[in-house]
mmCIF file of the N, C-alpha and C atoms, coordinates in Angstrom:
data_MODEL
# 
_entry.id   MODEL 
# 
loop_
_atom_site.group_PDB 
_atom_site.id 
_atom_site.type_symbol 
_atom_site.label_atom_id 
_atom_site.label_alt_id 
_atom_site.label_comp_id 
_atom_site.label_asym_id 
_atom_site.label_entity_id 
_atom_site.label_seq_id 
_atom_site.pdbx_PDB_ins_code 
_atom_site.Cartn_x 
_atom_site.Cartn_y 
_atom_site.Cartn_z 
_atom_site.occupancy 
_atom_site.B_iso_or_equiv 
_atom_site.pdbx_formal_charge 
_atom_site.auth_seq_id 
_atom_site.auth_comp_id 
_atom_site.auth_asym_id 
_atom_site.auth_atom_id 
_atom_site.pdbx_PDB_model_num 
ATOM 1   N N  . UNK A 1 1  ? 33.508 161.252 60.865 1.00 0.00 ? 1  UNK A N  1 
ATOM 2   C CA . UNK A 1 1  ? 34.712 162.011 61.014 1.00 0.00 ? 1  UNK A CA 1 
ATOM 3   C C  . UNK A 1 1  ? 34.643 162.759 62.337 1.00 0.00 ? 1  UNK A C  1 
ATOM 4   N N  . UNK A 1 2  ? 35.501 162.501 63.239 1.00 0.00 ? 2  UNK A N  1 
ATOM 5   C CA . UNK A 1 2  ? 35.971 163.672 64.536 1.00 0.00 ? 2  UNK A CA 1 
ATOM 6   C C  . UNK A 1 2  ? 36.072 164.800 64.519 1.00 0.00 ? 2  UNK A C  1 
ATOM 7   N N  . UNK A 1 3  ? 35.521 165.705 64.924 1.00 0.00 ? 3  UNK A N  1 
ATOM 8   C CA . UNK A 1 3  ? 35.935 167.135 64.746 1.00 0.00 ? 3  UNK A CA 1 
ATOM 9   C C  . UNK A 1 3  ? 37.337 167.068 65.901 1.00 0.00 ? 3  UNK A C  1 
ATOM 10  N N  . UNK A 1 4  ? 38.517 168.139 65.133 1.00 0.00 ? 4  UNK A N  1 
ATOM 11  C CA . UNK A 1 4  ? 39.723 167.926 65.852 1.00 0.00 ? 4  UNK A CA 1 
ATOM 12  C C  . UNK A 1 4  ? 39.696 169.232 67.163 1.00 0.00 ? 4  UNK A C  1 
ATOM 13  N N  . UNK A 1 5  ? 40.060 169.022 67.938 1.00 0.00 ? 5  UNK A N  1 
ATOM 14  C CA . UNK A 1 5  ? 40.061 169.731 69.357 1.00 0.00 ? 5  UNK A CA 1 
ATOM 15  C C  . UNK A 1 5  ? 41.654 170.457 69.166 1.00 0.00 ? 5  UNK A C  1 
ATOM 16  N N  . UNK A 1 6  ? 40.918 172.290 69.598 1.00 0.00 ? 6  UNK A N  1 
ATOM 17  C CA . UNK A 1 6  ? 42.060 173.015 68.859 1.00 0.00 ? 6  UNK A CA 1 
ATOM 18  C C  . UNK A 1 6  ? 43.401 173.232 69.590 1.00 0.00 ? 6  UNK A C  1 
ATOM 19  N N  . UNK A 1 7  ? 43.177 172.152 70.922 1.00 0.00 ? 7  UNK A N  1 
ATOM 20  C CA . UNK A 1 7  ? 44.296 172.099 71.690 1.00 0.00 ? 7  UNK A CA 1 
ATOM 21  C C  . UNK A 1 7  ? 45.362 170.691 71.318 1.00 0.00 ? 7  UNK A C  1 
ATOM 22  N N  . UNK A 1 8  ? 44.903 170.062 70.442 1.00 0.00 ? 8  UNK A N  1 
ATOM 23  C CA . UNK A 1 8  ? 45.742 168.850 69.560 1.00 0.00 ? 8  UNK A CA 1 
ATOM 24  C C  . UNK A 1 8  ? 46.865 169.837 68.089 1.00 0.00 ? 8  UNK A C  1 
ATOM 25  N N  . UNK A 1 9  ? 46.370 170.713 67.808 1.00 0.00 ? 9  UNK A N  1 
ATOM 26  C CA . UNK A 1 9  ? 47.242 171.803 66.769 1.00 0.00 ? 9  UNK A CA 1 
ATOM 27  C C  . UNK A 1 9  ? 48.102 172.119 67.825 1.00 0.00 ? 9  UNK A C  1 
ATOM 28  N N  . UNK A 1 10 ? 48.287 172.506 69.163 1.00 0.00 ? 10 UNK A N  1 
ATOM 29  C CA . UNK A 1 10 ? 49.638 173.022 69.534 1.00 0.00 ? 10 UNK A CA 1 
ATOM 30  C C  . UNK A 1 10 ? 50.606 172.347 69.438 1.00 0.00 ? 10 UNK A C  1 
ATOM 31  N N  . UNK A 1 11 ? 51.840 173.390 69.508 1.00 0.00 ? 11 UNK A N  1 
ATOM 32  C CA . UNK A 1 11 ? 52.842 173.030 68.980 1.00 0.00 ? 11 UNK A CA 1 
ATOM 33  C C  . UNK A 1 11 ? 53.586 171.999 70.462 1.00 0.00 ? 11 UNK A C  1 
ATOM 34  N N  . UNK A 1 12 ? 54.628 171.108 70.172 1.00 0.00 ? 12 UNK A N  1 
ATOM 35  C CA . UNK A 1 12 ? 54.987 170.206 71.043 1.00 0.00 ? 12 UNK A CA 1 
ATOM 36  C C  . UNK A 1 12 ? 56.710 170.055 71.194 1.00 0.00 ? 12 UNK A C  1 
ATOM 37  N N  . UNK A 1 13 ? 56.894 169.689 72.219 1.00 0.00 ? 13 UNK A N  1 
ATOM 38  C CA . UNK A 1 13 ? 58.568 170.208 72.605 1.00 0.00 ? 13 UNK A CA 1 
ATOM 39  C C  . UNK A 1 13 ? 59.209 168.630 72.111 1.00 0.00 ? 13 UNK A C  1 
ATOM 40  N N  . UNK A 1 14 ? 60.152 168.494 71.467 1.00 0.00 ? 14 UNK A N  1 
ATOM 41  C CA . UNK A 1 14 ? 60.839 167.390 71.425 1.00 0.00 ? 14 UNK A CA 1 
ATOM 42  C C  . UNK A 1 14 ? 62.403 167.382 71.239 1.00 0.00 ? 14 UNK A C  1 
ATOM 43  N N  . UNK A 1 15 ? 63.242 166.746 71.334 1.00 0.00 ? 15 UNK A N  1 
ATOM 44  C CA . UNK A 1 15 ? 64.411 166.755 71.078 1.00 0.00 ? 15 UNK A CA 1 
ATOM 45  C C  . UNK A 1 15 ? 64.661 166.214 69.410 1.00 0.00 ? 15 UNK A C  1 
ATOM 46  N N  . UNK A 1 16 ? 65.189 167.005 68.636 1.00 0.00 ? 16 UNK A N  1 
ATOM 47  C CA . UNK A 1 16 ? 65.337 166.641 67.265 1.00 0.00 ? 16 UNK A CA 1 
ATOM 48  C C  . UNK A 1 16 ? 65.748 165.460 67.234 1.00 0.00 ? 16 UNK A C  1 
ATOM 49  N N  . UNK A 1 17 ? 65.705 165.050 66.214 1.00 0.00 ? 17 UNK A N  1 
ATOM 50  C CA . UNK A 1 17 ? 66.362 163.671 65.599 1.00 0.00 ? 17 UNK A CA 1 
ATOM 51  C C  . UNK A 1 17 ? 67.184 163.682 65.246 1.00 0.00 ? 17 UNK A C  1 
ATOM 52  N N  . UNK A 1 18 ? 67.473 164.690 64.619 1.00 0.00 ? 18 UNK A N  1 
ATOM 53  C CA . UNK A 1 18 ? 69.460 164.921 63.452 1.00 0.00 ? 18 UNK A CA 1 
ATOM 54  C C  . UNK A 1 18 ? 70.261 165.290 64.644 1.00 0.00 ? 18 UNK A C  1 
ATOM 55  N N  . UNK A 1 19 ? 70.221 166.610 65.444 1.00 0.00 ? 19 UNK A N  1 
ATOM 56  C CA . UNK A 1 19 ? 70.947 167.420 65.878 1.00 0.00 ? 19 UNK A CA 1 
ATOM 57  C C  . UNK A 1 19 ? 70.964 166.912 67.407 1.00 0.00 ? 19 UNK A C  1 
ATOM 58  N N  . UNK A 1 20 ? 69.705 166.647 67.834 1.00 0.00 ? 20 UNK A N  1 
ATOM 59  C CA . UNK A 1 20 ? 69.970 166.415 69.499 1.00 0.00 ? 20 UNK A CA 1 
ATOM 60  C C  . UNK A 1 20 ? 69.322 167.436 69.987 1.00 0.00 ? 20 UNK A C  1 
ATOM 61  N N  . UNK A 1 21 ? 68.740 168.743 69.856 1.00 0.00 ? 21 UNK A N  1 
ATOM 62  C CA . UNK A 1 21 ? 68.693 169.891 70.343 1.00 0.00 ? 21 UNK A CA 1 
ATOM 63  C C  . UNK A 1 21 ? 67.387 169.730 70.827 1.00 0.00 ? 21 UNK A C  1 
ATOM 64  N N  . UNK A 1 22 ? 66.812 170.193 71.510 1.00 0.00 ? 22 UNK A N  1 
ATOM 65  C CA . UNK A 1 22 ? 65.449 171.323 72.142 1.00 0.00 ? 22 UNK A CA 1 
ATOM 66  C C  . UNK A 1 22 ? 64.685 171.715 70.656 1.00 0.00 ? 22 UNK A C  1 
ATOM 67  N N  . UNK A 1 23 ? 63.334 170.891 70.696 1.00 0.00 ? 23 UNK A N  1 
ATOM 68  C CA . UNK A 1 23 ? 63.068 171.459 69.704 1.00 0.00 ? 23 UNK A CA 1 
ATOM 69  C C  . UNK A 1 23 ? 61.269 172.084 69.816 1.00 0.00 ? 23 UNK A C  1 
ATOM 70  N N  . UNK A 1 24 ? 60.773 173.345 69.184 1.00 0.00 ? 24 UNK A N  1 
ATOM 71  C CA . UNK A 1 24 ? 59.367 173.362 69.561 1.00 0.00 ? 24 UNK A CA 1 
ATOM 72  C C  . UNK A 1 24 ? 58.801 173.396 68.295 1.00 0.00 ? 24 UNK A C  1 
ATOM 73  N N  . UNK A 1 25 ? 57.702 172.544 67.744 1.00 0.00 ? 25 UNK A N  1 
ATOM 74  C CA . UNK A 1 25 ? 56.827 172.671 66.161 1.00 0.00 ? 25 UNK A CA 1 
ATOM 75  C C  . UNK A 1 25 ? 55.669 171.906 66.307 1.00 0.00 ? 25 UNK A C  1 
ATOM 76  N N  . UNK A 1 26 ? 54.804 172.215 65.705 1.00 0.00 ? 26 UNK A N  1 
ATOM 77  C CA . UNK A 1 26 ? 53.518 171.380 65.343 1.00 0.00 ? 26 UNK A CA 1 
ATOM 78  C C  . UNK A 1 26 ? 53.717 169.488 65.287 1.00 0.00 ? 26 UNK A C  1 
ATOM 79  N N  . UNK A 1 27 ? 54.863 169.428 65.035 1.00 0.00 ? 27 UNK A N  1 
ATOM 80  C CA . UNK A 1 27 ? 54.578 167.559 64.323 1.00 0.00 ? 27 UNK A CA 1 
ATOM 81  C C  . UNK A 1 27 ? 56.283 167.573 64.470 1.00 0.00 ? 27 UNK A C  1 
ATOM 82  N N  . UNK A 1 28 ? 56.457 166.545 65.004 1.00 0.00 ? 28 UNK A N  1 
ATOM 83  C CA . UNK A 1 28 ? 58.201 165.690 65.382 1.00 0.00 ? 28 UNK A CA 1 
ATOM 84  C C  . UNK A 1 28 ? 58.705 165.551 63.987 1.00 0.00 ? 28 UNK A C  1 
ATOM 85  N N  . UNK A 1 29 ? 59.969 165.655 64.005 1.00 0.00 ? 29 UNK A N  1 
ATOM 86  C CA . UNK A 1 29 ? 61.044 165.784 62.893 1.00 0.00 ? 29 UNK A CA 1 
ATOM 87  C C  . UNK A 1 29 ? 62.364 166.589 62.978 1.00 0.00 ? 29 UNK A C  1 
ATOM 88  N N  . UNK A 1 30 ? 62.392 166.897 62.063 1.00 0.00 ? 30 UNK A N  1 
ATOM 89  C CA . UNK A 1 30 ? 64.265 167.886 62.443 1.00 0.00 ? 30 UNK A CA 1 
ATOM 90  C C  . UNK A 1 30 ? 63.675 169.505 62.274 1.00 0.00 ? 30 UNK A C  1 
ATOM 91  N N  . UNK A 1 31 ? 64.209 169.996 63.245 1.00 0.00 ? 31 UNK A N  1 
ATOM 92  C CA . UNK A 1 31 ? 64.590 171.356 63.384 1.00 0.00 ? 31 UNK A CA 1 
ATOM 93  C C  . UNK A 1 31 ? 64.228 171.954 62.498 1.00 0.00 ? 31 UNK A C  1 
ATOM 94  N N  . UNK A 1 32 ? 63.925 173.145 62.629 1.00 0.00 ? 32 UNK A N  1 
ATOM 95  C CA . UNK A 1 32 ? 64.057 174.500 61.378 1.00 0.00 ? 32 UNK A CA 1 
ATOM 96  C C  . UNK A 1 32 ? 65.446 174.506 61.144 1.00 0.00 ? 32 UNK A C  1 
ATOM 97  N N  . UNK A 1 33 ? 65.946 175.056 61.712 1.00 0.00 ? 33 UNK A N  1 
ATOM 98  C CA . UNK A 1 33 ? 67.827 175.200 61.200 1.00 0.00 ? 33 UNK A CA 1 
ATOM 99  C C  . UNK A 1 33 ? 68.176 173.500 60.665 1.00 0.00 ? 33 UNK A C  1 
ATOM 100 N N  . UNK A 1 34 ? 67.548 172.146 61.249 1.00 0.00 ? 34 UNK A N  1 
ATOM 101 C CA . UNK A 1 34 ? 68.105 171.063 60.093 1.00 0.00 ? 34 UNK A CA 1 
ATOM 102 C C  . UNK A 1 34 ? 67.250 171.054 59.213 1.00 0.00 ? 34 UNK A C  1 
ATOM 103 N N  . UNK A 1 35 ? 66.177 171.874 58.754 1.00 0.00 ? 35 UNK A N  1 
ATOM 104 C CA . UNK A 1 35 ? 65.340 171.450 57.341 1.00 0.00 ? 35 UNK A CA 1 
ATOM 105 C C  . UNK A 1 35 ? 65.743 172.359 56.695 1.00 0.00 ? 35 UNK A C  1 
ATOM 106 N N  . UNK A 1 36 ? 66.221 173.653 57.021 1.00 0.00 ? 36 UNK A N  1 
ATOM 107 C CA . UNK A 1 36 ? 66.960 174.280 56.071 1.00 0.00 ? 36 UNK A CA 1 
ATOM 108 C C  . UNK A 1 36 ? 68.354 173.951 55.306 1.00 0.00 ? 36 UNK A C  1 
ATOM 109 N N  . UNK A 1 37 ? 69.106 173.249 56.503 1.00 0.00 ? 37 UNK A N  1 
ATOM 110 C CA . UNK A 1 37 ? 70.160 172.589 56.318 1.00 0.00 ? 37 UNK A CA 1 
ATOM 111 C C  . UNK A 1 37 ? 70.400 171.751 54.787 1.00 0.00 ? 37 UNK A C  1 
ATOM 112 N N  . UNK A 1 38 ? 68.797 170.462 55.798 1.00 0.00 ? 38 UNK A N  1 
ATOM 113 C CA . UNK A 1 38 ? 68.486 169.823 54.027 1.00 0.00 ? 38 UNK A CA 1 
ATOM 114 C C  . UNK A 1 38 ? 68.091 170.265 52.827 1.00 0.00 ? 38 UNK A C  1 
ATOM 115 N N  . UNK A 1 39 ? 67.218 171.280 53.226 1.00 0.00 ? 39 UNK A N  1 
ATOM 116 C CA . UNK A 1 39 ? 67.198 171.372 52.155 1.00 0.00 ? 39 UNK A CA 1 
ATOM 117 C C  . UNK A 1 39 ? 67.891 172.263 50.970 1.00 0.00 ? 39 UNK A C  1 
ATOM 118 N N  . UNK A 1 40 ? 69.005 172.965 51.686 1.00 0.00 ? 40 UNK A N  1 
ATOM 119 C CA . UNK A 1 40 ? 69.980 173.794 51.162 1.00 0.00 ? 40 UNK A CA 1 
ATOM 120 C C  . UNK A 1 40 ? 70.767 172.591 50.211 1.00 0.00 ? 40 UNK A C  1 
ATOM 121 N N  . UNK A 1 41 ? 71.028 171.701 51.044 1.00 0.00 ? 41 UNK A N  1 
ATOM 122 C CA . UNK A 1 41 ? 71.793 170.418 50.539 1.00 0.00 ? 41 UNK A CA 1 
ATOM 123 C C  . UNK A 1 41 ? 71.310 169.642 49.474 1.00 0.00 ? 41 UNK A C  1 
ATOM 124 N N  . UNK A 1 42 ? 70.156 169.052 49.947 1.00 0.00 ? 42 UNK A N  1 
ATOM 125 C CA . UNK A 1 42 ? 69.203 167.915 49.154 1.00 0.00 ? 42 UNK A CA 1 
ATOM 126 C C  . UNK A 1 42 ? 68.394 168.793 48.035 1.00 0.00 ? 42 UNK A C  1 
ATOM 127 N N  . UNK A 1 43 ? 68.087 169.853 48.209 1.00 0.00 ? 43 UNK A N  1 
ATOM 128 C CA . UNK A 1 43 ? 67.206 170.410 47.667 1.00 0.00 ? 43 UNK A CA 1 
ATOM 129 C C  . UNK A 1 43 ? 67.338 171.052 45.977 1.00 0.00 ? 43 UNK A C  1 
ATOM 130 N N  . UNK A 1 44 ? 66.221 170.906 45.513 1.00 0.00 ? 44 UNK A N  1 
ATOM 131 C CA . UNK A 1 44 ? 66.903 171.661 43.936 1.00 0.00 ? 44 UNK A CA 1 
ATOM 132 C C  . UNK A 1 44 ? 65.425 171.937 43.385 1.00 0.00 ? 44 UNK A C  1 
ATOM 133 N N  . UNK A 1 45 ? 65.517 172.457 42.369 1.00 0.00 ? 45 UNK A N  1 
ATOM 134 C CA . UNK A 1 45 ? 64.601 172.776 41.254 1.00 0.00 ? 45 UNK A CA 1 
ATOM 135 C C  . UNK A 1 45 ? 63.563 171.422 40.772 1.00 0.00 ? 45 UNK A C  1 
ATOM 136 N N  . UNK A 1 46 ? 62.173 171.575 40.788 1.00 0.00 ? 46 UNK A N  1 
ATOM 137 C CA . UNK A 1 46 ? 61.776 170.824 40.230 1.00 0.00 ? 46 UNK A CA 1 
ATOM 138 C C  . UNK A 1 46 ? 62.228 170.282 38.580 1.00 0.00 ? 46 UNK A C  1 
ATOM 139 N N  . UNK A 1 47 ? 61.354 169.414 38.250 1.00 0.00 ? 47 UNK A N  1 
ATOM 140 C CA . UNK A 1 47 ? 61.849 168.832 36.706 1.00 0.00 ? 47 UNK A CA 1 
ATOM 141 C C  . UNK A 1 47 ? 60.923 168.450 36.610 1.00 0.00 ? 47 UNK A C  1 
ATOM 142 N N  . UNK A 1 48 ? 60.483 168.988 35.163 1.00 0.00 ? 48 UNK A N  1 
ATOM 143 C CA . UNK A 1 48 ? 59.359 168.229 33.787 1.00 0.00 ? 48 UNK A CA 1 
ATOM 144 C C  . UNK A 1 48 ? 59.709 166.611 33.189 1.00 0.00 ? 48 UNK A C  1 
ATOM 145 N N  . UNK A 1 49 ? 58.841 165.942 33.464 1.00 0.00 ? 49 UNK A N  1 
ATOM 146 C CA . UNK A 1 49 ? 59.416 164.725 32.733 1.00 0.00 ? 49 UNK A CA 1 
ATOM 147 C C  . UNK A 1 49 ? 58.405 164.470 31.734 1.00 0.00 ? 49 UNK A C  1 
ATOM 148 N N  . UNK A 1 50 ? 59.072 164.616 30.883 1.00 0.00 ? 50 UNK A N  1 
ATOM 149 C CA . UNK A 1 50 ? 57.518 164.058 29.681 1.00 0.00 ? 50 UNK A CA 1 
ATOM 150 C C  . UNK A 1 50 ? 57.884 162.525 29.513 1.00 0.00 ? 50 UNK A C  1 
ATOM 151 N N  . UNK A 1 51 ? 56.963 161.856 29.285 1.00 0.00 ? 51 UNK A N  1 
ATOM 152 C CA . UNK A 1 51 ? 55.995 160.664 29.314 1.00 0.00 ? 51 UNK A CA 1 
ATOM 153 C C  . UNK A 1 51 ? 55.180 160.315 28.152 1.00 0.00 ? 51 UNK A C  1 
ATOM 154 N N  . UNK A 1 52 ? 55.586 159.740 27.441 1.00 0.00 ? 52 UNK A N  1 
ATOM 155 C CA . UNK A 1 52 ? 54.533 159.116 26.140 1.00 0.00 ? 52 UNK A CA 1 
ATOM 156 C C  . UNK A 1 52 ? 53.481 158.933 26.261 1.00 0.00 ? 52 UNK A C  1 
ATOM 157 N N  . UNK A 1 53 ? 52.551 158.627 25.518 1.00 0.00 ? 53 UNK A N  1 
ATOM 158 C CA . UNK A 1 53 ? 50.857 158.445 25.499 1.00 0.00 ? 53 UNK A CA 1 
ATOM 159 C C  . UNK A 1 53 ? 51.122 157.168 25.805 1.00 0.00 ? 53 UNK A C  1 
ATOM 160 N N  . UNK A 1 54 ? 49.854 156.879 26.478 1.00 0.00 ? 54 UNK A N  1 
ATOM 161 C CA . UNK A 1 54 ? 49.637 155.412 27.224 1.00 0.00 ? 54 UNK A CA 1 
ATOM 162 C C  . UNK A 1 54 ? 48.925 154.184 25.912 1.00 0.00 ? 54 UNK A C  1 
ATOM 163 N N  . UNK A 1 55 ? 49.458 153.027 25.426 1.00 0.00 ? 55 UNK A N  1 
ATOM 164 C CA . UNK A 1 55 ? 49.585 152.478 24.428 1.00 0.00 ? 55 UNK A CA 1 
ATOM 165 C C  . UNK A 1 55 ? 48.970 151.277 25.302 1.00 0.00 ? 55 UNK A C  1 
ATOM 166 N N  . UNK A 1 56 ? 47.690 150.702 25.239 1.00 0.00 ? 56 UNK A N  1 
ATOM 167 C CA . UNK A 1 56 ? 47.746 149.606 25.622 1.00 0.00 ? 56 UNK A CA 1 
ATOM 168 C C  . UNK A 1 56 ? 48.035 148.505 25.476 1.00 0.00 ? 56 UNK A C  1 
ATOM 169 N N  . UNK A 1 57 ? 48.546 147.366 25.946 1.00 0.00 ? 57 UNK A N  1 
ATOM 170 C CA . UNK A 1 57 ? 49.096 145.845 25.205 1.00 0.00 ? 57 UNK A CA 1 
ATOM 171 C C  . UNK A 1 57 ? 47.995 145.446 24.786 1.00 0.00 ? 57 UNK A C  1 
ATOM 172 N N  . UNK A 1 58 ? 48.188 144.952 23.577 1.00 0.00 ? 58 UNK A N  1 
ATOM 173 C CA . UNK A 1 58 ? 47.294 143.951 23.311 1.00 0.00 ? 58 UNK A CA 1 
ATOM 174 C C  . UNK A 1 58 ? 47.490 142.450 23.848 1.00 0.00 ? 58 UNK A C  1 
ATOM 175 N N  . UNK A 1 59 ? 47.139 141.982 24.572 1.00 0.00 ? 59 UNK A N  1 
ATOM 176 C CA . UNK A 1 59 ? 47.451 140.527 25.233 1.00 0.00 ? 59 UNK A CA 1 
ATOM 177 C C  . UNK A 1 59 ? 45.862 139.801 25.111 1.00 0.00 ? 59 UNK A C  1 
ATOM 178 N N  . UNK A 1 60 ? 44.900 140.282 24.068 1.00 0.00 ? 60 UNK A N  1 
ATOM 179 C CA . UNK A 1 60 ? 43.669 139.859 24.328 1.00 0.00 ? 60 UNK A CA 1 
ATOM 180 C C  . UNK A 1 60 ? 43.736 139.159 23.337 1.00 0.00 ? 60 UNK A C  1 
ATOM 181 N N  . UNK A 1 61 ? 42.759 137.363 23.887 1.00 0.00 ? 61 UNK A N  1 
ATOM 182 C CA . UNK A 1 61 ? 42.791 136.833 22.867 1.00 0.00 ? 61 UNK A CA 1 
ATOM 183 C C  . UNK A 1 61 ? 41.499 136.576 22.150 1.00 0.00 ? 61 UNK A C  1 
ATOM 184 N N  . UNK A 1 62 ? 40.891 136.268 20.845 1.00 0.00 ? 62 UNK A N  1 
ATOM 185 C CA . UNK A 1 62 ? 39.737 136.522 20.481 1.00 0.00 ? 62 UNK A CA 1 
ATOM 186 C C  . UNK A 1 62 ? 39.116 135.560 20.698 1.00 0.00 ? 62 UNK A C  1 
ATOM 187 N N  . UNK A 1 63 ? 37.960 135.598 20.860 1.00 0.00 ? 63 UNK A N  1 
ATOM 188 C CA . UNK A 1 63 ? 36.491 134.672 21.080 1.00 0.00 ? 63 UNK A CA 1 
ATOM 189 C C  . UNK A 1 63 ? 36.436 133.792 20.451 1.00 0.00 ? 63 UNK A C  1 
ATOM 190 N N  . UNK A 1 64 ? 36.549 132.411 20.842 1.00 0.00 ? 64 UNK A N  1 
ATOM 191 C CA . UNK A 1 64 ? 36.524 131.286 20.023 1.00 0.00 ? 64 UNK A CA 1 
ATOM 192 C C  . UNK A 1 64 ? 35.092 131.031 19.306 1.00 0.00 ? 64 UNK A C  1 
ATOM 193 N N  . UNK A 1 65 ? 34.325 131.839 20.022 1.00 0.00 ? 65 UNK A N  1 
ATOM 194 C CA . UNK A 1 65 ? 32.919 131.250 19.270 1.00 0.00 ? 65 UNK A CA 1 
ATOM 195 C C  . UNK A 1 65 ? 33.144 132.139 18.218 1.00 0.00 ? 65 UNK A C  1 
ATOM 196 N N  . UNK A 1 66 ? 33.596 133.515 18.529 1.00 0.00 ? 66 UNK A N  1 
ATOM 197 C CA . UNK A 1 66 ? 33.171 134.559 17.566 1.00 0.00 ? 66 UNK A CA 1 
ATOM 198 C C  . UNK A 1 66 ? 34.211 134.461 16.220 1.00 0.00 ? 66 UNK A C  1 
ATOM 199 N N  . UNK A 1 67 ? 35.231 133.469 16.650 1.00 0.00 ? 67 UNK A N  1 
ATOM 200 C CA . UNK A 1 67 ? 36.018 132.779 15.695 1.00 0.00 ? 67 UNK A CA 1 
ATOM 201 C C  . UNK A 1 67 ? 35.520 131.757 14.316 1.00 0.00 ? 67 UNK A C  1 
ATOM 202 N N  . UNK A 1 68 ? 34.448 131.046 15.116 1.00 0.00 ? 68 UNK A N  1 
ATOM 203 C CA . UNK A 1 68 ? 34.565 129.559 14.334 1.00 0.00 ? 68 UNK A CA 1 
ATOM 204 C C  . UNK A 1 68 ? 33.177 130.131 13.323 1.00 0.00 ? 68 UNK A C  1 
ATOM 205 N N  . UNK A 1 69 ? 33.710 129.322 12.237 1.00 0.00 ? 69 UNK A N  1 
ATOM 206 C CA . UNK A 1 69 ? 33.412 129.632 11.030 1.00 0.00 ? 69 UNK A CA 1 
ATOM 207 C C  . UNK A 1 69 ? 31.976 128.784 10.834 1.00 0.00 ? 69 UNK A C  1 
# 
C-alpha cells in the first residue's frame, strides 16, 4: 500500500457538471449549491425493509450409492 502525499487531499478547481460554474472541492462532481439542490429534490428519509429468513432450495439430489438397497 502507498502512503498518500498530503498534497494529493487538496482541494481542485473544476467547472461543474450540472451548472457550468467555477467550482473548488476535494473530488469532481456538482457543486455545493447543486448537491443541495439534489438533494432537496431527490432526497428523502431512509426506509426499513424487512426481508424473510433465508430458506434454502432444495435442488439436491441424493446419492445413488447411498440409495441402492
Amino acid at each position: 500500500m502507498m502512503p498518500t502525499d498530503p498534497d494529493d487531499q487538496a482541494d481542485v478547481e473544476f467547472t461543474c457538471p450540472r451548472c457550468a460554474t467555477a467550482a473548488r472541492a476535494r473530488f469532481y462532481g456538482p457543486c455545493q449549491s447543486c448537491r443541495s439542490s439534489l438533494a432537496s429534490t431527490y432526497g428523502g428519509p431512509g426506509r426499513q425493509i424487512d426481508v424473510g429468513r433465508f430458506e434454502p432450495a432444495m435442488h439436491v439430489v441424493p446419492n445413488q450409492i447411498a440409495t441402492k438397497d
